[in-house]
C-alpha positions in Angstrom: -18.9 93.6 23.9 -22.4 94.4 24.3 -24.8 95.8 21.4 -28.0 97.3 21.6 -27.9 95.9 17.4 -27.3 92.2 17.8 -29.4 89.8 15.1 -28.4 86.9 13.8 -30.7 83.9 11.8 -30.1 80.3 13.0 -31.7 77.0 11.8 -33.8 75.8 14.9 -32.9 72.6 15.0 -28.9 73.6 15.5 -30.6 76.4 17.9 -32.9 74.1 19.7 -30.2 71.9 20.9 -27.9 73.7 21.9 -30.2 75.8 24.2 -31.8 72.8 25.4 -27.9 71.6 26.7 -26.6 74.8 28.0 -30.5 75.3 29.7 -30.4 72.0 31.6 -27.4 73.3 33.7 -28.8 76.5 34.8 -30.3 76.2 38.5 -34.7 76.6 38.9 -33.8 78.5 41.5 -30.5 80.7 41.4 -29.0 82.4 44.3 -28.9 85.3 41.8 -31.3 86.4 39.3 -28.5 87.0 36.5 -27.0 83.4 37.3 -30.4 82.3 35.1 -29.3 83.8 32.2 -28.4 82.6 28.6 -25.6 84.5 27.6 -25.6 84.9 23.4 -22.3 86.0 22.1 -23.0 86.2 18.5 -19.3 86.8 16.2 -17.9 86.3 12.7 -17.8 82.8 13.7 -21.5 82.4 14.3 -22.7 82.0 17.9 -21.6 80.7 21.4 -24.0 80.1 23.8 -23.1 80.0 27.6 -24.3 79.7 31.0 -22.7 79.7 34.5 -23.7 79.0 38.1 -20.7 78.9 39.9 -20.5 75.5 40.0 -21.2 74.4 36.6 -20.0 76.4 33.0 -21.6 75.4 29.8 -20.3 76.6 26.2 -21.6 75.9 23.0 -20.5 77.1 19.6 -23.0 76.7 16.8 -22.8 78.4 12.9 -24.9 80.6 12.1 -25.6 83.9 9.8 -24.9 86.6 12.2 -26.0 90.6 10.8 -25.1 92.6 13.7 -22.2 91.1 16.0 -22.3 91.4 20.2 -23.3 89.8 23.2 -27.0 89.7 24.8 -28.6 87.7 27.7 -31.9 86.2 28.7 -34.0 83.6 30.7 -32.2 80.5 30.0 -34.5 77.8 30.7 -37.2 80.2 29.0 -35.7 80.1 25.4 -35.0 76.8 25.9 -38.7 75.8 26.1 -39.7 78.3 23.4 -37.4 77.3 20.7 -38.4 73.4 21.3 -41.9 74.9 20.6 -40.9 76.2 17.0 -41.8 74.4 14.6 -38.4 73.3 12.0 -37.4 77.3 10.1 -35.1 79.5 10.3 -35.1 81.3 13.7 -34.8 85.2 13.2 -33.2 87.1 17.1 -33.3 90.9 16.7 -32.1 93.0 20.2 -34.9 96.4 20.3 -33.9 98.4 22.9 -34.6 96.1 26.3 -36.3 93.3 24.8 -34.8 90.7 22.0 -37.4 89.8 19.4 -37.4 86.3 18.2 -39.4 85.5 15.0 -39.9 81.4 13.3 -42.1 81.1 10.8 -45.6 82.8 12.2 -44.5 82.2 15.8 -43.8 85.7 17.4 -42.2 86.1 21.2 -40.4 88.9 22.7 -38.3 88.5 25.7 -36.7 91.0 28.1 -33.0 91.3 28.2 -31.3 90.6 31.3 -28.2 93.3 31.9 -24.7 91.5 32.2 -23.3 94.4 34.5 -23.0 91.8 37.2 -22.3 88.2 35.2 -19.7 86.5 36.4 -17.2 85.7 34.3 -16.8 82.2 33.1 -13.9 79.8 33.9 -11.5 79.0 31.5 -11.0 74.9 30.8 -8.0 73.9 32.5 -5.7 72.2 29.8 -6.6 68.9 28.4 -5.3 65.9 30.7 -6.0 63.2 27.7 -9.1 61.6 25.7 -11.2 58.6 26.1 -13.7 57.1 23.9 -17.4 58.7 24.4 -19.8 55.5 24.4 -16.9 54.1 26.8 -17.2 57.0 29.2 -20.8 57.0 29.1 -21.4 53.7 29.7 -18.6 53.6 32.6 -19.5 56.6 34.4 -24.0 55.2 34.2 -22.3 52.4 36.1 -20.6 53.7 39.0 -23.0 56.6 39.1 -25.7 54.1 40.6 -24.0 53.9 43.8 -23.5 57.6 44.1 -24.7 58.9 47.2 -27.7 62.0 47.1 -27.2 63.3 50.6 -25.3 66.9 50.0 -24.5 66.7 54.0 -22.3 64.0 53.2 -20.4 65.6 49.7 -17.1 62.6 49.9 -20.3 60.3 48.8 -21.8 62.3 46.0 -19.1 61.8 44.0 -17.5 59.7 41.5 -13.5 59.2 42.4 -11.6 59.4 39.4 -8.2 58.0 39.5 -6.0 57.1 36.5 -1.6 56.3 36.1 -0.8 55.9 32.7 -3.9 54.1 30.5 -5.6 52.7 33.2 -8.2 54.7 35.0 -10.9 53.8 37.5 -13.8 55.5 38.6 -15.6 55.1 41.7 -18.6 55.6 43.6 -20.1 54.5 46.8 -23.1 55.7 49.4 -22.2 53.5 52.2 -24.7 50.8 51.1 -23.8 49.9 47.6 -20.4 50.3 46.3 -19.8 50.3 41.8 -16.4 50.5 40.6 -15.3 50.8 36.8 -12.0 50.1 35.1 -11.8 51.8 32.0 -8.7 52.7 29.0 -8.1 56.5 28.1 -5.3 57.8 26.3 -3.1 60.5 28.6 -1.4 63.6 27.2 1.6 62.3 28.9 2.4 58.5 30.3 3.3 60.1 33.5 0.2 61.8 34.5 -1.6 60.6 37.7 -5.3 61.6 38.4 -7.0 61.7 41.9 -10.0 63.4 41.3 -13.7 64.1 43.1 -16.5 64.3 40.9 -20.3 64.8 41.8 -22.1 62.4 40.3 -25.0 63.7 39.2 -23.2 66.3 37.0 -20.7 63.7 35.4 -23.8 61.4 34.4 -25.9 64.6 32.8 -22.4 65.6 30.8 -21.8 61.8 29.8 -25.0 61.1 28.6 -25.5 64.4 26.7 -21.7 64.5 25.3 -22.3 60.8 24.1 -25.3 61.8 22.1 -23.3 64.6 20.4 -21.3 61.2 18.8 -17.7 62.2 18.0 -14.4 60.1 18.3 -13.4 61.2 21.4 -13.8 63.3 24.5 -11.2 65.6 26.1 -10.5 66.0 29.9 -9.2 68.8 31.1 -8.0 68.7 34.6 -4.3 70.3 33.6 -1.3 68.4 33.1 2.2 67.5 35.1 2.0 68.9 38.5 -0.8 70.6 37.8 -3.8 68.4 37.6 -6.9 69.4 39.4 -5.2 72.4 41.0 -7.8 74.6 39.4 -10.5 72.7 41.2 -12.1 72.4 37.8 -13.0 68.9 35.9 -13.6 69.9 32.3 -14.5 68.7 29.6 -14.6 69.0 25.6 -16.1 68.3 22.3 -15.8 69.3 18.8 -18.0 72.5 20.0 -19.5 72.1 23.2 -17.4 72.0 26.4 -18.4 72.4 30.0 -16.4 72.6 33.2 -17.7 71.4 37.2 -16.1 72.5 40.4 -14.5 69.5 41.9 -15.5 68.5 45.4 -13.6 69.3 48.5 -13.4 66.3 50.6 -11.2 62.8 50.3 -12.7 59.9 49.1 -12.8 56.8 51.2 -10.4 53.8 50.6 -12.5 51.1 49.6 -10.3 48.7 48.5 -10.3 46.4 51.9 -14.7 46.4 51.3 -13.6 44.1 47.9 -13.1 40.5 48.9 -10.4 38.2 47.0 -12.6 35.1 47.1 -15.7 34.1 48.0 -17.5 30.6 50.2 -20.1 30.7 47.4 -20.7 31.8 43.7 -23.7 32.1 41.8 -24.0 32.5 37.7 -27.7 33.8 37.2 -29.7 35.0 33.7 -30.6 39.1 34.4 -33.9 39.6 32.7 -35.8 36.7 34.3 -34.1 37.8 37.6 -35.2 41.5 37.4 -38.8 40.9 36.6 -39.2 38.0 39.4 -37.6 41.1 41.9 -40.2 43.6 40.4 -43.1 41.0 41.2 -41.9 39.5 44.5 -41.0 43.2 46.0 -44.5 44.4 45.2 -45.6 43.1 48.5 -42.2 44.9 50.4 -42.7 48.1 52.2 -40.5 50.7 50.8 -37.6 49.9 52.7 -38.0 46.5 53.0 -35.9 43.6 52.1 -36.0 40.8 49.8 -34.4 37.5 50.4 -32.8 35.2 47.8 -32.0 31.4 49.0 -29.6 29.9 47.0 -29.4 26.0 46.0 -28.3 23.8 43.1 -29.9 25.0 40.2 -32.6 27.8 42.1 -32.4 30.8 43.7 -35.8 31.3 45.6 -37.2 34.9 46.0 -39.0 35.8 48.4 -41.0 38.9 50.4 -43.6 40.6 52.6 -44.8 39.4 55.6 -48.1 39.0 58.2 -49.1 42.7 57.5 -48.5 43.2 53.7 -48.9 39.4 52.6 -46.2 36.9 51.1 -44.7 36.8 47.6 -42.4 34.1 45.9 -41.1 33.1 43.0 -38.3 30.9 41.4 -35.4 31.7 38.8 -33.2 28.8 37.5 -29.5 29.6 38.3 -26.2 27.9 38.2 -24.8 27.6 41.9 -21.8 26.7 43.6 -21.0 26.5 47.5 -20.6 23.9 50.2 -24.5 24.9 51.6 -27.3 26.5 50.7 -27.5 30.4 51.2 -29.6 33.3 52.7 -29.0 36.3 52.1 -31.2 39.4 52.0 -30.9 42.7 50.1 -32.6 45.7 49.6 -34.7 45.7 46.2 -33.7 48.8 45.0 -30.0 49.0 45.4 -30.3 45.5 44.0 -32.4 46.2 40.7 -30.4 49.4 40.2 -27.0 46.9 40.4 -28.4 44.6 38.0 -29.6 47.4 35.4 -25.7 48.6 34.8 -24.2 44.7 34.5 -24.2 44.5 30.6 -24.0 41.2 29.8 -26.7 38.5 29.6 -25.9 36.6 32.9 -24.9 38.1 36.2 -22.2 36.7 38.7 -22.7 36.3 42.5 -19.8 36.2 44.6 -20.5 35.7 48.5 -18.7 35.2 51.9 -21.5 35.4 54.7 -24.7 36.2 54.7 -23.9 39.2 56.7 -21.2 40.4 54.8 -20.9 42.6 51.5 -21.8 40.1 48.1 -20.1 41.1 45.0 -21.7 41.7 41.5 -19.9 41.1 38.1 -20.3 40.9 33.9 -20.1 37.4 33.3 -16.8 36.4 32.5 -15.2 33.9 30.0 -14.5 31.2 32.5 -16.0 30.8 35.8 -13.8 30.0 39.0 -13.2 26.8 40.3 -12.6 26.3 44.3 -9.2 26.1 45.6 -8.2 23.4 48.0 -10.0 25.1 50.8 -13.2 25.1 48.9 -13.1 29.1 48.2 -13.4 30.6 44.9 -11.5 33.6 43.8 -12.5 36.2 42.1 -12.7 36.8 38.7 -11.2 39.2 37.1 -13.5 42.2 35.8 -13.5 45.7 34.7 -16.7 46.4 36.6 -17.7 45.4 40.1 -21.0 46.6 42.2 -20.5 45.4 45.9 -23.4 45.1 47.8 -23.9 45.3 51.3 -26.8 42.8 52.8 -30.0 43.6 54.6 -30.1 42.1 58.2 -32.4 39.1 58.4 -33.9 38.5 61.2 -33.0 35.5 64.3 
């Protein structure tokens, strides 16, 4: 229902964030004009606030003293800004004919309605597939999201892989160069449920990090349930009063399970922090796709960068290293600093094979490998794993 008498009085910290949320997933440049719209539904139950692009649906349900109930829109990404101006009152909205009149304290603004004639309508969330722990999703899903891929030509590498059978659930994510790969708990609706799902990335790290904030004891997925899971080709997901749902992508994720090696020639057991700012100095002299190369010894692991053009850097780290020889091995900085920023323990793990061939990246776990009889070391077990493939060095 529409009203040309909607008003309704709000506290603007309750108003500011939930415009703010529902705002950041409206496009800057929408294929339609109405697809940048806020769309205020104001009821005896206070207010929901929505947008929708086609891609991505945001709801949020916030109380508040509603006067005269109905349903308005305007500028999303506008109010947004204006409301995080206000300063902390009551926020008055009050539709006059084409134009909503929003009053805060002294502040003033009026805004021009936008007609819902041609809104779409919004998805509904697919039912709820089962419920994992926020700060666990969020911190799973910054992991693998590093390796996400950004070109849209190639959408099987934009997104994070979600599969799950009974409790156990592992998310994925790979651009060719880097591959991260979480293993997380979740409680399923039923024991029997099995998820294969396509994610993009960048959409599942905005929701995780913004649900997470909201705190909570648990976030709901909604993908359906039995043999209905993903047949909507939604991913949704819920909170006490927010939810959101993202079309799923089209494509087949790659099987990368052959890229992860079961043991390794060599193993290193270095400190993070040190490590990350000796790879911030040392790639300073790098061009921006350069390399950096790490020689690895008892007790060392030598840095080093640049060349005749853009001058030499290198530096030292103390690590703990075991192998039959000394290694080479070259990476790129970036992918390497953004692998090291998502292991969340003090001390990272090495595993390697060749210098030419993918190294591994781990948490440091409770007991290091020893070598087998033929001198190799397996791998450890771990619920998070960032594979990295090496930069050619040069004969």
């Amino acid at each position: 229902m529409e009203s040309e008498q909607v008003s309704f009085r709000v506290a603007k910290d309750d108003l500011g964030d939930a415009v703010a949320w529902v705002a950041r997933n409206l496009p800057s440049k929408p294929t339609q004009p109405v697809l940048r719209a806020m769309v205020i539904t104001a009821d005896d139950d206070g207010l929901e606030l929505a947008g929708f692009d086609y891609e991505i649906s945001t709801r949020v349900r916030l109380s508040a003293e509603v006067m005269n109930p109905g349903r308005i829109a305007v500028a999303g990404k506008l109010i947004a800004e204006i409301v995080g101006s206000l300063p902390n009152k009551q926020v008055d909205m009050t539709v006059d004919g084409a134009k909503v009149l929003m009053t805060c304290g002294q502040a003033r603004f009026e805004l021009p309605l936008i007609p819902l004639d041609d809104y779409p309508q919004l998805p509904t969330l697919p039912e709820v597939t089962g419920t994992i722990d926020p700060r666990l999703f969020t911190e799973a899903v910054t992991q693998v999201a590093a390796a996400a891929g950004k070109d849209d030509t190639v959408p099987m590498l934009t997104g994070v892989n979600m599969k799950a059978t009974g409790k156990n659930m592992t998310l994925t994510a790979t651009d060719r160069f880097r591959l991260a790969l979480r293993n997380v708990e979740w409680n399923p609706s039923s024991e029997s449920v099995e998820v294969n799902l396509l994610i993009p990335a960048k959409t599942l790290l905005d929701n995780a990090r913004t649900l997470d904030a909201q705190g909570g004891d648990h976030i709901d997925f909604a993908v359906g349930t039995e043999d209905q899971v993903g047949r909507e080709g939604l991913f949704g997901i819920h909170t006490d009063n927010r939810e959101t749902t993202t079309r799923l992508l089209d494509a087949e994720f790659p099987n990368v399970q052959p890229l992860l090696p079961k043991s390794h020639t060599s193993m290193a057991l270095v400190e993070i922090a040190p490590l990350q700012e000796a790879i911030r100095r040392v790639s300073l002299v790098t061009d921006r796709n350069a390399q950096i190369r790490m020689q690895f010894s008892e007790g060392q692991v030598i840095l080093s960068a640049g060349g005749n053009d853009s001058g030499h850097a290198e530096e030292v780290v103390p690590c703990t290293f075991q192998g039959r020889e000394e290694l080479l091995i070259a990476f790129n900085p970036g992918y390497l600093k953004d692998g090291l920023a998502v292991v969340n323990t003090q001390r990272v793990v090495f595993g390697f094979t060749e210098p030419s061939r993918p190294a591994i990246m781990i948490p440091e776990p409770e007991e290091m490998p020893q070598a087998n009889e033929e001198g190799e070391f397996p791998t450890p077990d771990s619920y998070f794993t960032y594979l990295l493939m090496p930069v050619r060095l040069p004969n």
